[in-house]
Structure formats: C-alpha cells, structure tokens
N, C-alpha and C positions, 0 to 999 in steps of 0.2 A: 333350155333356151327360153327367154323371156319373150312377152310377146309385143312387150312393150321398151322397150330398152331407150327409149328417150321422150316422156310423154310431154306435152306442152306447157308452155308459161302459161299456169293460168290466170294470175293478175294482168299480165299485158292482155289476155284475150278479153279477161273483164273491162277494162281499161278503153277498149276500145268499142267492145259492143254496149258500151254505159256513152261512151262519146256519139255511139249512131244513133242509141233513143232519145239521146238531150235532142239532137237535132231533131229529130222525128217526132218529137210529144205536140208540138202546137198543132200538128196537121193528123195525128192521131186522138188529141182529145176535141179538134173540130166538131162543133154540134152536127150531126146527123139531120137530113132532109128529112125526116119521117113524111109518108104521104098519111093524109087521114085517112084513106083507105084502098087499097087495093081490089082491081078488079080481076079477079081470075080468068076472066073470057078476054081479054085483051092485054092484060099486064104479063109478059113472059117474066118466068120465075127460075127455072131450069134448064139448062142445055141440054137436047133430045137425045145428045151422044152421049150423055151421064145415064137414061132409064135404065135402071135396073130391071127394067121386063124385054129393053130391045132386043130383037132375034128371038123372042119367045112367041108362042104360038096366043098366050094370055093377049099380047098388046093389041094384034089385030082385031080382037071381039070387043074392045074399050070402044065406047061413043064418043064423040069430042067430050062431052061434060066430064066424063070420068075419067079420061086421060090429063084433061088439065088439072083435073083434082090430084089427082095421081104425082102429078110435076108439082103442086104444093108442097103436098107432103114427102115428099124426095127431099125437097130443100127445108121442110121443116123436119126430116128425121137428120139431115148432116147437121142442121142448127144445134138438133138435141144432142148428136153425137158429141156436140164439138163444146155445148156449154159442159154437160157430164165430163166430160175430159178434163175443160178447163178446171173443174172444181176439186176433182183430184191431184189435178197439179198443184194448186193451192195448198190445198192439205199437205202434199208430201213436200212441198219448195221450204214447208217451216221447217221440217226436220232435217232436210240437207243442211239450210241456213246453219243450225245449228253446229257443225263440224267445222265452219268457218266465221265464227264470231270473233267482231272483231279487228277483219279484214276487209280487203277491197273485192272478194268475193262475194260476203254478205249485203255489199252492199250495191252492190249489183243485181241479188238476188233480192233484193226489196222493189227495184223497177221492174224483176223478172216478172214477180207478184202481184205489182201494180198492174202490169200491163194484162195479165192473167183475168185480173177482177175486171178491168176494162172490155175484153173480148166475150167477157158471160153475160156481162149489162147487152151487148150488141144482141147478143145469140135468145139470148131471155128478152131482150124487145120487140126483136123480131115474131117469135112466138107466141106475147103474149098478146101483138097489139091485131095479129091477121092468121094466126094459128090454133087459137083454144087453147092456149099453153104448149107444154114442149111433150113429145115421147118417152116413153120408159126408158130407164137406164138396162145396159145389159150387159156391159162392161165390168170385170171387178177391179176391185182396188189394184192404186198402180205402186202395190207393197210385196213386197214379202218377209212378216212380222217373225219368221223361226229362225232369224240372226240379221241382230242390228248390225253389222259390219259388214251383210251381203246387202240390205234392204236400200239401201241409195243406189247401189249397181242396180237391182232389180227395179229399180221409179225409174231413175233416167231410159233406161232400154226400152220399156213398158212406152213413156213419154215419147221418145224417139219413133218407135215402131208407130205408133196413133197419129204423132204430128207429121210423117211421112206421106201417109195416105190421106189426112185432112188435106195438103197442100195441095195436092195434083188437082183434087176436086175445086179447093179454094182458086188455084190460081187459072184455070179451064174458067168458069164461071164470073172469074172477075174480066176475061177479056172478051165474054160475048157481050155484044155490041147490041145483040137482041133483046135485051132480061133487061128489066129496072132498075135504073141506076139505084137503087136501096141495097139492093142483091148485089149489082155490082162492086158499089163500094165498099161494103162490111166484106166482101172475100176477098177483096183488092188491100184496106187494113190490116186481115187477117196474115194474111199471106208473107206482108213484110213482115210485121214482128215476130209471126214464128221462125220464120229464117234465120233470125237472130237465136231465135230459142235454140231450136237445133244446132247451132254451131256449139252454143254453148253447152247440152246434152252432149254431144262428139269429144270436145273436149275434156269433159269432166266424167264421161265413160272413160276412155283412156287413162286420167291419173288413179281412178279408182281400181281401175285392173292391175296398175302399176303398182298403186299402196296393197292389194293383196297380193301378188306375187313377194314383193317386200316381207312382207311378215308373214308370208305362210312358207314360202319358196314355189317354187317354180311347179313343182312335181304335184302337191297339195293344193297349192291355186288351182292347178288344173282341172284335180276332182272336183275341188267347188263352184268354178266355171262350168261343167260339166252338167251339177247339179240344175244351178240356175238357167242354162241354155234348155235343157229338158223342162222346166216351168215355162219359159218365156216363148219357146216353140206353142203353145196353145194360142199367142196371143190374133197373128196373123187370123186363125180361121177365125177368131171368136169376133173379129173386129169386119170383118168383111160376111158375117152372119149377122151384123147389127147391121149393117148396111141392106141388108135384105129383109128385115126382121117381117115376120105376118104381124103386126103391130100397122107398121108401115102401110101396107095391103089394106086391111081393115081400115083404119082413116081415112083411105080413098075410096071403102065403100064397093071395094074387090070380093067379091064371095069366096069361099073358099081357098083363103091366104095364108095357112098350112104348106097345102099345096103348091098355091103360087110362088111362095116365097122359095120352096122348093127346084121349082121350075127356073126362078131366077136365080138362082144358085146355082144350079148344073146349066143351062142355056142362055143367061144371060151375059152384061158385058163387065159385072161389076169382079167375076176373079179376075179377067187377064188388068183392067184397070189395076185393082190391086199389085199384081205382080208386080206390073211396071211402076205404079208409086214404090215397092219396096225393095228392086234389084240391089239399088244402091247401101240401101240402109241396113239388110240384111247380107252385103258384102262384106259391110264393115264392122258386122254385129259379129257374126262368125268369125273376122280375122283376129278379133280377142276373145275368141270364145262362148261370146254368149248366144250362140244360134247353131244349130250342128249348120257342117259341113254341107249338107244331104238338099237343104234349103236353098244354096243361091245357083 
C-alpha cells in the first residue's frame, strides 16, 4: 500500500501561494521602525511564558538586572536560531530549485528565497544593532549528502520540523501587546511568510514520498523512509537543546550554565512548548514515514 496514492498539484499550490506574497511584498519589504536604542530596564523584549528557566528553582535567585538580561537574550538566541535556519534554507532551496527548472515551481522557489534573505536581514539587525551580534550555530546542516534522491526529502522535513517550532514562538510574541513593537512586528512578518513556507514544505514532502514509492515501489521506499525517519528523529531534541543552549545562560551572565541549561531542560517550560509546536508536524511527518511511529 502506498502511502501516498494521490499527492497534490503542486503548480496550483505554487500558483497561488506566489499570488499571496505579490500581495504581501509591499507590507513585508516596508521599512522597519528601528529604535536607536533600546532600553532593557523598560523596553519589554520577551514574553515571561516563553523563559526557559520558568518553574526552575535558577529563576527565583535572578535580580531584576539579570532577569531582564536574561529576556534579551532569549530573544536574541531565537533570532540566532531563526537566521542560522534561515541560511540553510537558502543553501538547500538552490538544490531543490534545481529538480524543477524551468517550471512554475522554480519560480516560486526564487520568492521562497527572496523572502528567506529578507527574514535574516531582520534577525541579523536585530542582533547586531542591540545584541553584540548573534549566538552560535548548533544546528546541522538541513542535508543528508549519502543520496541525492533522499536529500530534498531530508531538507524539506528538517525545514518543516524547525519552522514549526519557530512559529509558536513567532506567533506568542508577536501578539503581546507588552514587548516593543520592533519585536513585535519582525515575529508578526515572520510568522505570515513562514506559513506559506510550510504549506509549501507539506506539499512538496508528499510528492516526494510519492516519486520514491514510484521508483523504488512500496516495500523499498519503505526501508529508505525508515532510514531517513531514524536520522530525522534526532532533530526534535537537538532543536529544543539550542533553545536551552549554556551559550544562552552565559550571555545573560548566569554562572554555572551547564548546569542551568540542564535544569531548564528537565524543569523548565521549553519541552512541553515544543511538544505542542510539533504535535502537528510530527503527525504528519510519521504518516509518510519519516518520523517513527513511537513520536506522536
């Protein structure tokens, strides 16, 4: 049995999410209000139900200073997270390009692009103009180079899995009404064009499961689905361990952020957030295979 036995038109779906960012470009390439500077003792930055230390025993020993330092760089490590992401997507959207040259695919996948470079200028000005620049990468590539004909299955899933959990965050923080409207509106931009993104990763997961079932058959796709779900299972912890990272900790000037990072990994609020960014995404990763079973 196939697990895809009818997958979508994906020219009408390009067709129409290229007809949502025409409309959307004037009010996405709008200049930005930058403030010349931000004050950390009065400018909220982060929503308190995002800390990654809440319900940790760490939070209660923080002084106001370092609590609010704390909420910088929360929002300065998902900035980092999200330009690091975005540049990988870049890298890999040339080599999907590639398999639809040509087409009204392609040429979708040039605004997908555009919009990609757009979201990193946000996330990199963000950073550099009230952060000291941005946090380490800890993410790996969103490849897997040991067969080109699994390696676009493994980006889109990888993309997928990342833009899921960005979103919850993005889209929480762009509707507090507390936080500067700078923070607001870059997670409130972000937020619509990845949605688009993700439709279109959903979509173009599917035909690609479909073109391997095709040419391998049913019984053989399924080993190599198998395969690839056993890599892409890592991604979940490794993406919600960057979200904790002692990187983070240390930049706010946290002693012993080993530890704490620790602490907020097992008592903190950032797994079940997770969870709940990726019910969805790993329901639908698993029903073609590329997530075991064991996950949703």
């Amino acid at each position: 049995m196939t697990r895809v036995p009818s997958p979508p038109d994906m020219v009408a779906i390009v067709a129409k999410l290229s007809d949502i960012s025409h409309r959307g470009e004037k009010i996405a390439n709008g200049r930005l209000a930058w403030p010349s500077r931000l004050d950390f003792t009065k400018d909220c930055v982060w929503s308190d139900d995002l800390d990654s230390l809440k319900d940790t025993p760490v939070i209660a020993s923080l002084d106001l200073k370092t609590l609010q330092q704390l909420r910088l760089q929360e929002l300065r490590n998902l900035f980092s997270i999200s330009y690091h992401s975005e540049q990988k997507l870049i890298q890999g959207l040339g080599g999907v390009r590639e398999s639809f040259e040509g087409t009204p695919i392609a040429d979708y996948l040039d605004v997908f692009t555009h919009e990609e470079h757009r979201h990193s200028f946000w996330f990199k000005s963000f950073c550099d103009r009230y952060c000291a620049g941005m946090l380490e990468d800890y993410l790996p590539q969103f490849s897997d180079m040991s067969n080109k004909r699994t390696a676009r299955l493994v980006f889109l899933s990888m993309a997928f899995l990342v833009e899921s959990v960005l979103d919850i965050y993005n889209r929480r923080l762009a509707r507090d009404m507390s936080l500067h409207p700078i923070v607001r509106r870059i997670n409130h931009l972000h937020s619509v064009e990845e949605a688009r993104h993700m439709s279109f990763d959903r979509a173009a997961l599917l035909n690609c499961v479909a073109e391997l079932e095709e040419e391998l058959g049913p019984e053989e796709a399924e080993l190599e689905l198998a395969r690839l779900a056993e890599f892409l299972n890592q991604i979940p912890d490794l993406l919600m361990r960057s979200f904790c990272s002692p990187s983070l900790y240390e930049a706010a000037g946290i002693e012993n952020a080993e530890e704490v990072s620790r602490q907020a990994l097992e008592h903190g609020p950032t797994a079940g957030i997770h969870k709940m960014a990726l019910a969805s995404s790993r329901k639908f990763l698993s029903s073609v295979g590329l997530l075991p079973q064991t996950l949703v």
